[in-house]
C-alpha positions in Angstrom: 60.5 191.4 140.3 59.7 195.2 140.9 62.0 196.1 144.0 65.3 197.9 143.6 68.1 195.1 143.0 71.6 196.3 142.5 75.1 195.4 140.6 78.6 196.5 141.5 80.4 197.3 138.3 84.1 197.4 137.8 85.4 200.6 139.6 83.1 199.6 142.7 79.7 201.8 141.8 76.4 200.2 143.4 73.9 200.4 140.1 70.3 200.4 140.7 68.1 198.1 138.5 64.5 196.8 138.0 63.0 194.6 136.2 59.1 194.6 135.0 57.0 192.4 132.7 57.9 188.7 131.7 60.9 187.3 132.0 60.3 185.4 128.7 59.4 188.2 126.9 62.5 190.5 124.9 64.4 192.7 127.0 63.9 196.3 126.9 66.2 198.5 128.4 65.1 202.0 129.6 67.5 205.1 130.4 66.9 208.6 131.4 67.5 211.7 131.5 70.2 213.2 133.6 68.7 214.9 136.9 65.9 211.9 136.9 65.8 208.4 138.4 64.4 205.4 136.9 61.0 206.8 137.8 60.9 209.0 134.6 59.4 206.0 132.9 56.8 205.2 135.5 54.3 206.5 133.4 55.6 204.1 130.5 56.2 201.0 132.1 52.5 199.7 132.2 52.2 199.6 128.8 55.7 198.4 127.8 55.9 195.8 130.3 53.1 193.8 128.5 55.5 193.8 125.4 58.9 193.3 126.7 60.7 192.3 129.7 61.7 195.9 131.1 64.7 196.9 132.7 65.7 200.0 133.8 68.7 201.4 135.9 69.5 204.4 137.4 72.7 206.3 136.4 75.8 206.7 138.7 75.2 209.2 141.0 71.4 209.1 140.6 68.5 207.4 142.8 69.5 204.2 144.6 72.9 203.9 142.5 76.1 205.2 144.4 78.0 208.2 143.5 81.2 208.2 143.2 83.3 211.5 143.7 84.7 213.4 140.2 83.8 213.6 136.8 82.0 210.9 135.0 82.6 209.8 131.0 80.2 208.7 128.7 82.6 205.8 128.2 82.0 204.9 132.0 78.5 205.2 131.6 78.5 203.3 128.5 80.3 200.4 129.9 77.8 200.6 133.0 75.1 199.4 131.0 77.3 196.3 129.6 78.5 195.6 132.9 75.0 195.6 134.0 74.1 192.9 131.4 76.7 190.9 131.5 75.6 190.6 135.5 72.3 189.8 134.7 73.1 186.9 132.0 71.3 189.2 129.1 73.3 189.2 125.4 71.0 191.6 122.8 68.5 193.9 124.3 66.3 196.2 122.4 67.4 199.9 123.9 65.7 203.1 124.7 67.5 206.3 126.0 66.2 209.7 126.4 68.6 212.9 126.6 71.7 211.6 128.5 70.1 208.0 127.8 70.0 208.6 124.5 73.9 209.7 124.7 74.8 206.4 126.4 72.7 204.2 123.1 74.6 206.5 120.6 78.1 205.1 122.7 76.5 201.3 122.6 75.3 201.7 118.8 78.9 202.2 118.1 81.1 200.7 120.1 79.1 197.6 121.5 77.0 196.8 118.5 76.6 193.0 119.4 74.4 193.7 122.4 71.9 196.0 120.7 69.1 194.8 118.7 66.7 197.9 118.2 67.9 201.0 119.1 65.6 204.3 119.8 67.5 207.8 121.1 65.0 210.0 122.0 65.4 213.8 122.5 69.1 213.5 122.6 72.4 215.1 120.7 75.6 213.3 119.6 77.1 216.8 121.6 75.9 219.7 123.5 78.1 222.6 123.9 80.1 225.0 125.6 82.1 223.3 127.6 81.8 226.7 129.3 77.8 226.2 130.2 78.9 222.6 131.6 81.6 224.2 133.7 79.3 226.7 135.0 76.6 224.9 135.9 79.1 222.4 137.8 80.2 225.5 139.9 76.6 226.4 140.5 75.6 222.8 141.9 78.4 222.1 143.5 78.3 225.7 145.4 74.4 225.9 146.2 73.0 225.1 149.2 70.7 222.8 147.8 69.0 221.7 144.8 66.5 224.4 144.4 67.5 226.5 141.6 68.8 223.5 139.6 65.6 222.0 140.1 63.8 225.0 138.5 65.7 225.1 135.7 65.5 221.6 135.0 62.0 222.2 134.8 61.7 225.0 133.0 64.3 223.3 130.3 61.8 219.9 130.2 58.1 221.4 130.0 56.2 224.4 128.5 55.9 227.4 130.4 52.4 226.6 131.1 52.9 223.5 133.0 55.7 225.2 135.1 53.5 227.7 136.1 50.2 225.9 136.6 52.4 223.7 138.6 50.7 220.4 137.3 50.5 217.2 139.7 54.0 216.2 136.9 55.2 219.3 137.7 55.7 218.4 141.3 56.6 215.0 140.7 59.4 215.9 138.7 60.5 218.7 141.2 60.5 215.8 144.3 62.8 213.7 142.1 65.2 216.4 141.2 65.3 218.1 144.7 66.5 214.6 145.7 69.6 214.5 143.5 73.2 214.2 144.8 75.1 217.4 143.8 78.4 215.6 143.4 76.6 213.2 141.3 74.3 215.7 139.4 78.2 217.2 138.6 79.6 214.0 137.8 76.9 213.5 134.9 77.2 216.9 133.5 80.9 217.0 133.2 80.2 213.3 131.0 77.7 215.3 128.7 80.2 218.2 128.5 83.4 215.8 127.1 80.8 213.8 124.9 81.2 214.2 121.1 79.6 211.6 118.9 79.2 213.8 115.9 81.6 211.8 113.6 81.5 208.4 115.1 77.5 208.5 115.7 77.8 207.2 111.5 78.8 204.2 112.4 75.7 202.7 114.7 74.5 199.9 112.0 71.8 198.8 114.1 67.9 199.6 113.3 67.4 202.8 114.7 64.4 205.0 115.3 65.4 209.3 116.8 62.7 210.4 118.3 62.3 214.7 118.9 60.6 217.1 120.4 59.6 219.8 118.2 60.2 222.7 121.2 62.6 220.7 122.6 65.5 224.0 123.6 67.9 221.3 125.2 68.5 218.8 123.0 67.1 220.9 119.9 65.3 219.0 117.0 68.1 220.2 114.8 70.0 217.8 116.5 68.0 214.9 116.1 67.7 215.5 112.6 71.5 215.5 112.1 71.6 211.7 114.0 68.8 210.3 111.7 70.7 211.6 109.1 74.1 210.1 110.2 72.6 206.7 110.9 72.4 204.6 108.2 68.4 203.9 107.3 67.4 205.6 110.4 63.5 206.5 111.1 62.8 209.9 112.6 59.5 211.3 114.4 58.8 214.6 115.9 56.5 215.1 118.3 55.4 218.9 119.4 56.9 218.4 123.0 60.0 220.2 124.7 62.4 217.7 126.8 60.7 214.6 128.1 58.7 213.9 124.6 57.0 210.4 127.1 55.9 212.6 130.0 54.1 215.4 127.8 52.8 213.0 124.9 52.9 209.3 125.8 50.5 207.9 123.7 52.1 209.5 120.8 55.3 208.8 122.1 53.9 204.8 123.1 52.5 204.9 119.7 56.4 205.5 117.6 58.0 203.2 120.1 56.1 200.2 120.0 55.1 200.4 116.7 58.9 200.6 115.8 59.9 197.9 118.5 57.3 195.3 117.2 
């Protein structure tokens, strides 16, 4: 099964899933970044889908799921993934979340425990601050015409300079994606990163846990991954030299720390 296939959760959102790879094999759950659809793993799934049964979703308010109007929580988003799983029949999945993805595995490490086997949070924070920024850049998206300067600075927050400005076939990938976000929804998201604030509770995940950073990474710094490895109990941390999206810019490296920590 590889087409979109969808699940309406408990306050009426349409999600947006897929499935790839075996459906004997484990289930691996994938979740990105915010400002990216399900398609930010694309490059990944090949690979991973030889190992695992893959699923992967796309937030509220992103790609093919619906998006409702005002802010979202991490709590709602959380409880999106459970719902998601309890739709599909699925009880312990192995889970993999990059920057807001990474937020939402922090919220299931700790409050849904039971439904995670192997957890891996990659270029993420247990909180990002000001609220102020978060504010701002609601006012921005929600003002704009269109998506074009939130696109750019998405881009110039994910990649090095270089890439940006040799405007790499990625590059352009990434810019179609973004340029095709809802605003409302794109606000939604960042008002959940703004209110988010794992920083005590994030102690509490007892599941196996790999953080994985990016060593330029100015978003979700490497500071901050070091502080979750070091609040999880026996937690593994890699750094790889990348910026934001660690499996675009290095995925063998980045294939290499997750299935060698997933098998």
């Amino acid at each position: 099964m590889s087409e979109l296939n969808f699940v309406t959760v408990g306050d009426g959102t349409r999600i947006a899933y897929r499935f790839d790879g075996d459906a004997a094999k484990p289930v691996l759950v994938l979740s990105n970044s915010i400002g990216t659809t399900l398609h930010m793993w694309d490059g990944q799934v090949g690979e991973l889908s030889r190992h695992f049964r893959v699923l992967r979703y796309d937030f509220r308010g992103h790609g093919g799921s619906s998006a409702p109007v005002g802010a979202y929580s991490l709590d709602r988003l959380g409880r999106d993934v459970i719902e998601l799983l309890d739709a599909l029949g699925l009880g312990r999945v192995h889970f993999l979340g990059l920057s807001l993805g990474g937020f939402v595995g922090q919220w299931l490490g700790i409050h849904a425990p039971e439904r995670i086997d192997r957890l891996i949070l990659s270029n993420t924070s247990s909180h990002l601050g000001p609220a102020s920024y978060f504010d701002e850049r609601i006012a921005v998206v929600r003002q704009a015409p269109d998506m074009a300067e939130t696109a750019e600075m998405f881009l110039n927050n994910w990649f090095p300079a270089r890439k940006v400005a040799a405007n790499e076939p990625v590059i352009e990938a990434f810019r179609t994606m973004l340029l095709a976000i809802d605003r409302q929804g794109l606000a939604g998201l960042f008002a959940a990163v703004r209110d988010a604030d794992l920083r005590r509770t994030v102690a509490l995940i007892n599941r196996p846990t790999l953080v994985i950073a990016g060593e330029h990474d100015t978003v979700t710094a490497a500071s901050h991954s070091e502080l979750i490895a070091a609040a999880v109990p026996g937690a593994k941390l890699v750094v790889l030299p990348a910026v934001h999206l660690s499996n675009v810019e290095y995925p063998a490296e980045f294939m290499e720390a997750v299935l060698g920590f997933l098998r």
